[in-house]
Backbone bond lengths (Angstrom), bond angles and torsions (degrees), N, CA, C in turn:
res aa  C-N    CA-C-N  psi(-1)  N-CA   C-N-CA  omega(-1)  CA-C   N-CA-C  phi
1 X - - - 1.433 - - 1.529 107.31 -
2 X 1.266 108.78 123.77 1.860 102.88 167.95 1.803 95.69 -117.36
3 X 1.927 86.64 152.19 1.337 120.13 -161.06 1.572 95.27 -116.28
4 X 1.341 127.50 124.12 1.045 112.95 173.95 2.124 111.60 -106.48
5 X 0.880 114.15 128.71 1.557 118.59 175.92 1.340 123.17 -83.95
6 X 1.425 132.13 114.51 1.051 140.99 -177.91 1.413 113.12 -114.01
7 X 1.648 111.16 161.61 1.636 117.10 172.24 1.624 89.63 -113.73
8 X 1.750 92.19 142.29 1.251 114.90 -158.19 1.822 107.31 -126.49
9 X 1.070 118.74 86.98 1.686 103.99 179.34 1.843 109.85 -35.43
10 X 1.225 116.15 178.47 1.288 139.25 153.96 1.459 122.93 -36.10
11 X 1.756 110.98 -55.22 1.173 141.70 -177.90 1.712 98.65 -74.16
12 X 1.325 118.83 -24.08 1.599 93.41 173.61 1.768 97.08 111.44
13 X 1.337 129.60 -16.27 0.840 122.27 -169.33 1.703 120.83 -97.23
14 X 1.326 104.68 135.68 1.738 98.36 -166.03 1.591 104.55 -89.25
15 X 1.482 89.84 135.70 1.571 97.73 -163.51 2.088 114.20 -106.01
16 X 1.632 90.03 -16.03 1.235 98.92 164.73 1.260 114.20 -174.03
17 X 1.790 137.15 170.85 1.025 105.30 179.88 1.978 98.05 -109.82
18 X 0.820 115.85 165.58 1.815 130.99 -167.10 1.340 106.44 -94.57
19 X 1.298 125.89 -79.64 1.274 126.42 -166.74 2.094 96.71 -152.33
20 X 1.796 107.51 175.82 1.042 103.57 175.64 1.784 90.83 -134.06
21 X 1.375 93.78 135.36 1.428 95.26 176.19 1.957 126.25 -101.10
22 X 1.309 144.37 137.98 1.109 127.13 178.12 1.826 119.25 -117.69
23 X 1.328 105.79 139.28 1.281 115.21 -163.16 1.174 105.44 -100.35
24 X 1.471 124.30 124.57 1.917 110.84 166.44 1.491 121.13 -99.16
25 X 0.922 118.22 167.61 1.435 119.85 172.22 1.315 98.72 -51.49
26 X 1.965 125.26 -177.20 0.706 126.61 -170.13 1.693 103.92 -124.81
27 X 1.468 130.66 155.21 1.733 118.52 179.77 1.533 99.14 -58.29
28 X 1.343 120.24 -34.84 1.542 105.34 -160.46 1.704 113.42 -103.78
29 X 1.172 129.31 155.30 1.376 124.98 -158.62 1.379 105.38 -108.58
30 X 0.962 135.03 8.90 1.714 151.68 -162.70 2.178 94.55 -113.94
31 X 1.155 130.61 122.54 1.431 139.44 -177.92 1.677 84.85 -74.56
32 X 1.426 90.54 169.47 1.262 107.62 155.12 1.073 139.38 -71.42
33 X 1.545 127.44 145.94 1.474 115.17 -149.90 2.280 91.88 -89.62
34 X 1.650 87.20 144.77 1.201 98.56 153.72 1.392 138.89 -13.09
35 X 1.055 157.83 162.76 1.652 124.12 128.98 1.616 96.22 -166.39
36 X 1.104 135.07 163.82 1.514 127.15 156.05 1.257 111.01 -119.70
37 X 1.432 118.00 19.33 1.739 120.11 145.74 1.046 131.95 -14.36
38 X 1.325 161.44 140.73 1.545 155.86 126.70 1.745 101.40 -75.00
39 X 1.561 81.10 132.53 1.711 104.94 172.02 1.727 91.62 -62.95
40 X 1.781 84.05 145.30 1.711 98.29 -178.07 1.750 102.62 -60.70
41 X 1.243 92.91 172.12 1.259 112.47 -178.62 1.798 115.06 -70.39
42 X 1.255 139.00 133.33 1.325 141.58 -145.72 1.841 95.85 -131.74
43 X 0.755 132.81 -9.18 1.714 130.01 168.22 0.964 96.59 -56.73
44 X 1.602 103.52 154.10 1.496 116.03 -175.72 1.638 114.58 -75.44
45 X 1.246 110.84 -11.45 1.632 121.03 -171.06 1.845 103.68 -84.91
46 X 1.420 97.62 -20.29 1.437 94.31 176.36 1.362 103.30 -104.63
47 X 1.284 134.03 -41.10 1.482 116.71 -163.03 1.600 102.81 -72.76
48 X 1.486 129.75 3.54 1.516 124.49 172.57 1.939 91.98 -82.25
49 X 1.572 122.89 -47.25 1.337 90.32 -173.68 1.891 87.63 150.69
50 X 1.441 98.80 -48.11 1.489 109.95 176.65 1.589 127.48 -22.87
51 X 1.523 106.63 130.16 1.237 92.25 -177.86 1.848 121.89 -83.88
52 X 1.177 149.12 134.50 1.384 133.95 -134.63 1.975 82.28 -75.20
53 X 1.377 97.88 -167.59 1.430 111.75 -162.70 1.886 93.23 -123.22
């Protein structure tokens, strides 16, 4: 699959295109699983380990 990336004013209008990106299949034939998880937390106070305050 290719993705093409554009810059987009406010108004919606494409003002140029950026780059084109390409997607491959994947080795394994099974999707990704479901989940309604939230990705861990990414602040620097958490990715040391800390417990928040």
């Amino acid at each position: 699959m290719t993705i093409k990336v554009y810059t987009v004013t406010q108004e919606g209008v494409v003002t140029a295109p950026r780059t084109t990106v390409t997607v491959t299949r994947s080795y394994t034939d099974q999707p990704a699983p479901m989940s309604t998880v939230l990705p861990p937390c990414a602040c620097p106070q958490h990715r040391k380990g800390e417990e928040a305050r």
